[in-house]
Residue, then its C-alpha position, 0 to 999 in steps of 0.5 A: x202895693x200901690x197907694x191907690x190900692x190902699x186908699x181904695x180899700x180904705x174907702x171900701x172899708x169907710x163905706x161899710x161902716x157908715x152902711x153899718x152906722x145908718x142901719x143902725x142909727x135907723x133901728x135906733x130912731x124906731x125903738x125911740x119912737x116905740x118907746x115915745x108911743x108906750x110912754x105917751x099912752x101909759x098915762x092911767x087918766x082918761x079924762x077930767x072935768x071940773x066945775x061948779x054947782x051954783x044953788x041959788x038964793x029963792x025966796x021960800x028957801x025950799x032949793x038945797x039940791x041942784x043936779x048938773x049933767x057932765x060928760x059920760x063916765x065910767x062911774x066904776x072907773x071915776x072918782x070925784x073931789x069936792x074941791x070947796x064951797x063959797x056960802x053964808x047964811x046968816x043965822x040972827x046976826x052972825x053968819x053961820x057956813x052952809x057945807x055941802x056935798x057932791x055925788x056922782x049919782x049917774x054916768x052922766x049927772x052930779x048932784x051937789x046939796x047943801x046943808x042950809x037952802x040958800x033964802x034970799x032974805x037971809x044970805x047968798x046963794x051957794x056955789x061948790x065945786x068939783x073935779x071928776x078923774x076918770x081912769x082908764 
């Protein structure tokens, strides 16, 4: 058998394999990219919002209620944090802390509500915030 023979049929013999290896490789790319897809669309969150309600100081001291509108939600799939609260009022000479509540009382609104109105003769207004996740 002659060299040549032999260094062809080597090469017919490497150029399959880089063949099997290509279709291969290739068959690889596309199960990666499968998976990056299903990883990439497992998450269970399907939005967020946060924000703050801000009750204002007014002179009667008759506001303790403010409703604020959000983006439409599921409310059978959400779920809503009241992430704090900033609000003093004072009470004679000391200060007395004025706690509050949100609630998601639609698809599209969040009502905050203090304990105390904010009366401008006696203290700041009030400002509480909140996150609502939404779920898939």
């Amino acid at each position: 058998m002659s060299l040549d023979a032999v260094i062809s049929a080597d090469l017919v013999k490497t150029r399959a394999e880089i063949a099997a290896l290509t279709s291969s490789l290739a068959a690889a790319r596309s199960a990666v990219a499968e998976l990056s897809s299903q990883v990439n669309g497992s998450t269970v969150i399907k939005s967020v919002q946060r924000g703050r309600i801000d009750i204002p100081a007014t002179s009667s001291g008759s506001t303790s209620r403010v409703v604020v509108s959000i983006s439409p939600v599921n409310p059978a799939k959400a779920a809503l944090s009241y992430l704090g609260s900033t609000g003093v009022r004072p009470w004679n000479t000391e200060g007395m802390f004025n706690g509050g509540h949100v609630a998601l009382i639609s698809g599209t609104q969040i009502e905050g509500n203090c304990t105390l109105p904010p009366w401008a003769g006696a203290g700041t207004g009030f400002s509480m915030s909140w996150e609502l996740v939404e779920f898939k």
